[in-house]
C-alpha positions in Angstrom: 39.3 288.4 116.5 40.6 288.2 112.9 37.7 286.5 112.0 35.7 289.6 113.2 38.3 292.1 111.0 38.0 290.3 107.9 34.2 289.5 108.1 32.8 292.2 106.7 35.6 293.3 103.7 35.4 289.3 102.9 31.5 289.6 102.3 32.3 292.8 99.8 34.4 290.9 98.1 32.4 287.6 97.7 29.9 290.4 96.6 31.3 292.5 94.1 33.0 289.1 92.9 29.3 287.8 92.1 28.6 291.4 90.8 31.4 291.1 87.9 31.1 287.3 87.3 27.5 288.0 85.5 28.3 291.5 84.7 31.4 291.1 82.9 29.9 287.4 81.2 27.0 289.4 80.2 29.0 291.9 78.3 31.7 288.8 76.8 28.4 286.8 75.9 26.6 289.3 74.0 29.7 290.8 72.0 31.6 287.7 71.4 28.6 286.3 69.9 28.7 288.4 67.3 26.1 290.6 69.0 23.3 287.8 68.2 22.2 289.1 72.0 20.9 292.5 72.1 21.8 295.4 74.4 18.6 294.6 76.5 20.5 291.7 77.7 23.3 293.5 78.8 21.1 295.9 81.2 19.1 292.3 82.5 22.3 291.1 83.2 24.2 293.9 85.3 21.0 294.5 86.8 20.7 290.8 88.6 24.4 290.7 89.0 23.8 294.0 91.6 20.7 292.2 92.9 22.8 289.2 93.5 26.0 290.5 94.7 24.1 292.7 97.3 21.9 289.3 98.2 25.0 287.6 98.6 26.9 290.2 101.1 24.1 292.5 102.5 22.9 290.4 105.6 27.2 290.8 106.8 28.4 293.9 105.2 25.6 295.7 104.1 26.2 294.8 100.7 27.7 298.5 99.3 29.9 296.5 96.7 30.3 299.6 95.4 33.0 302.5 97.0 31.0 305.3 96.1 28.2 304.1 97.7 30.6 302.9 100.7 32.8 306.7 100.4 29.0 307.9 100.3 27.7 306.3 103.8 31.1 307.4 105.1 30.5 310.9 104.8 26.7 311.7 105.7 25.4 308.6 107.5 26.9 306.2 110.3 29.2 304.7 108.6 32.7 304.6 110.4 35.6 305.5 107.9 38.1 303.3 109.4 36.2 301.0 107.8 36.2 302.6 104.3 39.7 301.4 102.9 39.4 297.8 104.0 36.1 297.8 102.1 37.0 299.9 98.8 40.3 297.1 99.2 38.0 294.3 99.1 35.7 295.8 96.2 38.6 295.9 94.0 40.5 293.0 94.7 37.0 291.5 94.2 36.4 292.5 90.6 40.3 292.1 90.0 39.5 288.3 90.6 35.9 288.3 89.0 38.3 290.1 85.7 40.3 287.4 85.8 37.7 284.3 86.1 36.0 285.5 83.2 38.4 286.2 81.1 40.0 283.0 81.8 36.4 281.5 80.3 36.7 283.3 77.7 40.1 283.3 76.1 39.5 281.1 73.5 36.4 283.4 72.1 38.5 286.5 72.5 41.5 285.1 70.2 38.7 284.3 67.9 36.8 287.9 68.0 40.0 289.8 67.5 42.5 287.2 65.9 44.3 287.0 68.7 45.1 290.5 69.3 44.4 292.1 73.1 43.2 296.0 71.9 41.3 298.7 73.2 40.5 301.1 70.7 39.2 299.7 66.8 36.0 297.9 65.7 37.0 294.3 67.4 38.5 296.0 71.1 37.8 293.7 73.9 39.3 295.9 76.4 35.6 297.3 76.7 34.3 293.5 77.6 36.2 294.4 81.1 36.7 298.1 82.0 34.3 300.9 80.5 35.3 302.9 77.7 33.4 306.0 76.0 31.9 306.3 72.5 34.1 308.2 70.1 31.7 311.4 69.8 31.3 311.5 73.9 33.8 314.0 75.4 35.5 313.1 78.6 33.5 316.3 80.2 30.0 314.6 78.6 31.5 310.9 79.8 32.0 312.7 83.6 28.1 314.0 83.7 27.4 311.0 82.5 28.8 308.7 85.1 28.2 311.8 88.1 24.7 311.9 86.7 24.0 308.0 87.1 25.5 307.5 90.0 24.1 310.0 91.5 20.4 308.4 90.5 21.3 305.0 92.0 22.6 306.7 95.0 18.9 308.1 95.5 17.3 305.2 95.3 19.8 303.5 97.5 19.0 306.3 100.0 15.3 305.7 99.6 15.4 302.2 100.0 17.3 301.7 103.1 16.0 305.3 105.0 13.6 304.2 107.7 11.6 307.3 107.4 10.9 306.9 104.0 8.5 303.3 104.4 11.8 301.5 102.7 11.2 297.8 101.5 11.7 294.6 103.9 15.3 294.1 103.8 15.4 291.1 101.6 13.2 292.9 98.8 16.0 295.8 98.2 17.9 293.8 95.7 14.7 293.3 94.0 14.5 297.3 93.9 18.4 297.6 92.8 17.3 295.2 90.1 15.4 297.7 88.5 17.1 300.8 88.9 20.4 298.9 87.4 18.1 298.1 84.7 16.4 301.6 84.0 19.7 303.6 84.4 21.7 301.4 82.1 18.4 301.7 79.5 18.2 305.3 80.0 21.8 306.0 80.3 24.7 303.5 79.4 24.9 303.8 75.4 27.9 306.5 76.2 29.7 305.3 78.7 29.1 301.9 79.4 27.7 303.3 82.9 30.3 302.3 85.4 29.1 304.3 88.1 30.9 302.3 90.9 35.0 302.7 90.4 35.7 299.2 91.9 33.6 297.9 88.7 35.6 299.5 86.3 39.3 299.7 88.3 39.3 296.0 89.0 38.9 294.7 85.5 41.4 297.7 84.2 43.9 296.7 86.0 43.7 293.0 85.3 43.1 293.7 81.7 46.8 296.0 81.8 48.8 292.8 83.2 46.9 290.5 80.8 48.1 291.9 77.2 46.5 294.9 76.8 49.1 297.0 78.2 49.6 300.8 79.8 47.0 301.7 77.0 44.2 300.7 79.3 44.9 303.9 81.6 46.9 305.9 78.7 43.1 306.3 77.2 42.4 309.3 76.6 44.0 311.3 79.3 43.2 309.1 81.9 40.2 308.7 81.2 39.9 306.3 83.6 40.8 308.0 86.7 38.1 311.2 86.2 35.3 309.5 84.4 34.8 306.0 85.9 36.3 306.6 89.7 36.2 310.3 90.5 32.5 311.2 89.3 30.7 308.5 90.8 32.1 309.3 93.9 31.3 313.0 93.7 27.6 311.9 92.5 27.6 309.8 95.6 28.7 312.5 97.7 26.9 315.4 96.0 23.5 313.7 96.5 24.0 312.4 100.2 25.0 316.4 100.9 22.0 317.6 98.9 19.3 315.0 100.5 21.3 315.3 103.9 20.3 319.5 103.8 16.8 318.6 102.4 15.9 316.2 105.5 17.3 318.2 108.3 15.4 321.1 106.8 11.8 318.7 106.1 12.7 317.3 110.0 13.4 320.9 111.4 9.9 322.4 109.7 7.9 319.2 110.7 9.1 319.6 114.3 8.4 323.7 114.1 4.7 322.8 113.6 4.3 320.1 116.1 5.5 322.2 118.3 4.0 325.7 117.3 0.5 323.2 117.6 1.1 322.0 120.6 1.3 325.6 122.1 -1.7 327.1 120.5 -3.2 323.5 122.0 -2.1 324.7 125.7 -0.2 321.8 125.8 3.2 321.5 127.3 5.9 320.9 124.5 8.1 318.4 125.6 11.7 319.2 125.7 
């Protein structure tokens, strides 16, 4: 029986563990280098850590490793929310742990980078290696577009990929799909924000980063900044698009059905009930 409970929230947070063991690696890697990687890598390498983490957990949980995709599937599909805090629990402890691993790796290259400092504002900040943090010139209403905007991208695609009315991909091939669209929206729209667009990916690592040295600064940022920008507009993204493709569908299925059935009478045939 408990093996059943904790099945599922275990594979989210083997997942979203994978997710921000490359993702956050990626990001010390290319930085702590001294930026002798470029910021292609960075997109590469969030966009096979989301093909692998939803590899990893998708065939158990369904591989949302992500609470606004999760909160998202909650509200306009089948997913029951008495499920929903066990897995947005699981997402976060996740990259918490992920957080943690990595920075454990790194230590030694951080007190190098930034002289042994932990900050998260200023030219050599590695608070940013973890959590996401804006440019200086991007407002915190530009930084919430930005993350509601890709967030609300991926969530199409995720619709796309897994609606059986849409010819969606063999299961095993959506990764491969994510892959891309991780890859195109942090190309086409992570220079500002650092594209979170999945609070567990950005709450996680904020939260480890406050008890390692960093301090209350972390969510101090600009107003808490981290509460509006990284968590609260990728789940309305989430939640705006399933509402806007929800309406769309039911009003493509409702016409489609109209005209089979307005055919079928001019036919003389009987229209089934």
């Amino acid at each position: 029986m408990l093996r059943e409970i904790i099945r599922e929230p275990a594979a989210e947070f083997l997942g979203t563990f994978i997710l921000m063991i490359f993702g956050c690696g990626v990001n010390c890697q290319v930085v702590l280098s001294s930026n002798n990687a470029e910021y292609v890598s960075i997109t590469l390498g969030w966009g096979a850590a989301v093909a692998c983490g939803v590899w990893v957990s998708g065939g158990i949980s369904g591989g949302h490793i992500n609470p606004a995709v999760t909160i998202g599937f909650a509200t306009m599909r089948d997913f029951p929310w008495r499920k929903v805090p066990a897995f947005v629990f699981a997402q976060i402890l996740g990259a918490f742990v992920a957080a943690a691993v990595i920075y454990g790796n790194y230590m030694g290259a951080i007190d190098v980078y930034e002289a042994g400092a932990r900050t998260v504002t200023g030219n050599t900040a590695t608070a940013g290696l973890f959590g996401t943090y804006p440019l200086a010139y991007v407002t915190n209403i530009r930084a919430f577009f930005d993350e509601f905007l890709g967030t609300a991208i991926l969530l199409i695609i995720v619709c796309a990929v897994t609606d059986n009315n849409n010819g969606p991909p063999p299961p095993g091939l959506v990764p491969l799909v994510l892959f891309f669209a991780i890859v195109a929206i942090g190309s086409a729209l992570g220079m500002q924000t650092g594209y979170a667009i999945n609070p567990a990916r950005d709450f996680g690592p904020r939260l480890f980063t406050a008890m390692a040295g960093y301090g209350r600064e972390v969510f101090n940022f600009r107003h808490q900044y981290w509460l509006w920008c990284p968590i609260i507009a990728p789940i309305c993204g989430a939640i705006g698009i399933f509402l806007t493709l929800s309406q769309r569908c039911h009003a493509y299925i409702s016409t489609s059905r109209y005209l089979r059935l307005r055919s079928l009478t001019l036919l003389g045939m009987r229209v089934p009930p």
